[in-house]
C-alpha positions in Angstrom: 5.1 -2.0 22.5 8.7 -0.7 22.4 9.8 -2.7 19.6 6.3 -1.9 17.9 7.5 1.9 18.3 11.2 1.1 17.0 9.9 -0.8 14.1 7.5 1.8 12.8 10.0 4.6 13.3 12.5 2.6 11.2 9.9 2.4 8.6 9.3 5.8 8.2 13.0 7.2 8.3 13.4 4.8 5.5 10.7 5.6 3.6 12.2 9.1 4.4 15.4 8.4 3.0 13.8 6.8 -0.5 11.9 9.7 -1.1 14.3 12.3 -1.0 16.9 9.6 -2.9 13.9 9.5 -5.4 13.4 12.8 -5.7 17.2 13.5 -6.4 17.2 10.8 -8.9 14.2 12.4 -11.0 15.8 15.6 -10.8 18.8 14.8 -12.2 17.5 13.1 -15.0 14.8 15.9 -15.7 11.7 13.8 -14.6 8.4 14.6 -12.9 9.6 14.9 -8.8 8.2 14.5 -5.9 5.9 16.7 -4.2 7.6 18.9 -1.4 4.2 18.2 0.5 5.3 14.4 0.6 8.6 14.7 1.6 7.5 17.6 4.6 5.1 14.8 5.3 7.3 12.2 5.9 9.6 14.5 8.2 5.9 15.4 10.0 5.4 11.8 10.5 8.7 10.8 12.3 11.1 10.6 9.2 13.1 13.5 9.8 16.0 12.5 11.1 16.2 10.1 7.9 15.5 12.9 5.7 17.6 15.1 7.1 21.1 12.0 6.7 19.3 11.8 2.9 19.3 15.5 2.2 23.0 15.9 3.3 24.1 12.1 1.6 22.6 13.1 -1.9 22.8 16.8 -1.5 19.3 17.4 -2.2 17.5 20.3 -1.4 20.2 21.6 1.3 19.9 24.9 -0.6 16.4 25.9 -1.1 15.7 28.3 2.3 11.9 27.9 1.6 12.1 24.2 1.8 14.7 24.1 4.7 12.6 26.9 6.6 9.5 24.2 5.8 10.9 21.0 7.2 12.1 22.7 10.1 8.8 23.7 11.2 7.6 20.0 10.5 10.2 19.1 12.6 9.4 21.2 15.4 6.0 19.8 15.0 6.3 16.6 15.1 8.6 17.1 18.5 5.6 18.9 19.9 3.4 16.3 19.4 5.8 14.1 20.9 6.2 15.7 23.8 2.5 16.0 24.3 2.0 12.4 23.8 4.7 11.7 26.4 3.2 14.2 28.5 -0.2 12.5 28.2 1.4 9.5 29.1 3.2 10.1 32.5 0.3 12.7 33.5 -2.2 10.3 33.3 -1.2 6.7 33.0 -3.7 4.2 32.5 
């Protein structure tokens, strides 16, 4: 189950990382980008911590407060989810 959880983390910080590396890319060369929704998505999924390495490594969107202010709140949701789920967990083990 642990390596189950490892694995699928590891896919979604990487899928984290190629979107916001995408969405650079298209920007500098003037091309349709990628939807903020998908990239708060991917942080509200688990990817943060990817996309937050890829915003600093391509500096990408490390200036835009409404975006910043945006994927910290999916952050912050995603950690209280967690937390519930762990909570869940060891309140009531199965």
């Amino acid at each position: 189950m642990a390596l189950l959880i490892a694995v699928g983390l590891a896919v979604v910080n990487l899928g984290s990382v190629v979107a916001i590396w995408w969405d650079k890319r298209r920007a500098t060369k003037g091309q349709w980008r990628v939807k903020e929704e998908t990239l708060l998505v991917w942080a509200l999924v688990g990817g943060w911590p990817g996309g937050i390495w890829a915003m600093r490594r391509f500096r990408h969107k490390t200036s835009k407060k409404s975006f910043i202010a945006k994927y910290v709140l999916a952050v912050l949701l995603n950690l209280a989810i967690l937390v519930a789920i762990v909570f869940a967990v060891f309140a009531y083990p199965i």
